[in-house]
C-alpha positions, 0 to 999 in steps of 0.5 A: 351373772354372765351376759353370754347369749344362751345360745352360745351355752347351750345351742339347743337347736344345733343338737336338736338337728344333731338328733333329727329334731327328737325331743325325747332324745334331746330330754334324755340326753339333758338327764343323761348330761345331769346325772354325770356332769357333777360327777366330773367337776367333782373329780376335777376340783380334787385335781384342782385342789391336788395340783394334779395337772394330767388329771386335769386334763384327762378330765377336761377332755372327757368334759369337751367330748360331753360338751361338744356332742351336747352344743355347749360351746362356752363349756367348750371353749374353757375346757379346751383352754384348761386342757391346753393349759401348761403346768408352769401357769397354775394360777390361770388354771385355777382361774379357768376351773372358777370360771368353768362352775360359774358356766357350769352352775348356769347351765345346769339350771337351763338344762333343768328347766329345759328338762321340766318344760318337755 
């Protein structure tokens, strides 16, 4: 269990000033964010698994610009490091990927509750 603020997972005011404080904006892009986020890890384990370090990275980058619009700077902040991540260092790769779903599945649950309570 991560100790991280949830703020700092998930900065839910910063994206409420980011869409002049809508609700139903925030929900839908929430829903949005869950639809298509576990479509991305997906593609990214199977980079993972192949060893694919451009695929990594070109899905990395899709996931920062998703995480950044949506103020989830710990996601930020890792997907940053695994797309800044060099070949000849798989193992911290790896490592990030691990870390990334651990941050990911967290998320996911306040995003679902979140979602459920507006």
């Amino acid at each position: 269990y991560s100790t991280v603020p949830d703020s700092v997972k998930f900065d839910k005011d910063k994206l409420l000033r980011k869409i002049g404080n809508d609700n139903e904006v925030m929900t839908a892009l929430i829903s949005t964010v869950l639809e298509i986020f576990p479509g991305y890890f997906q593609s990214l384990e199977r980079a993972v698994e192949e060893k694919n370090i451009e695929n990594i990275k070109m899905i990395a980058h899709k996931i920062k610009g998703g995480a950044l619009n949506m103020s989830f700077a710990e996601i930020v902040e890792i997907v940053t490091q695994l797309e800044e991540n060099n070949a000849e260092d798989f193992l911290l790769t790896i490592e990030l990927y691990r870390k990334l779903l651990v941050r990911w599945e967290e998320l996911e649950k306040m995003l679902i509750s979140l979602a459920k309570s507006e």
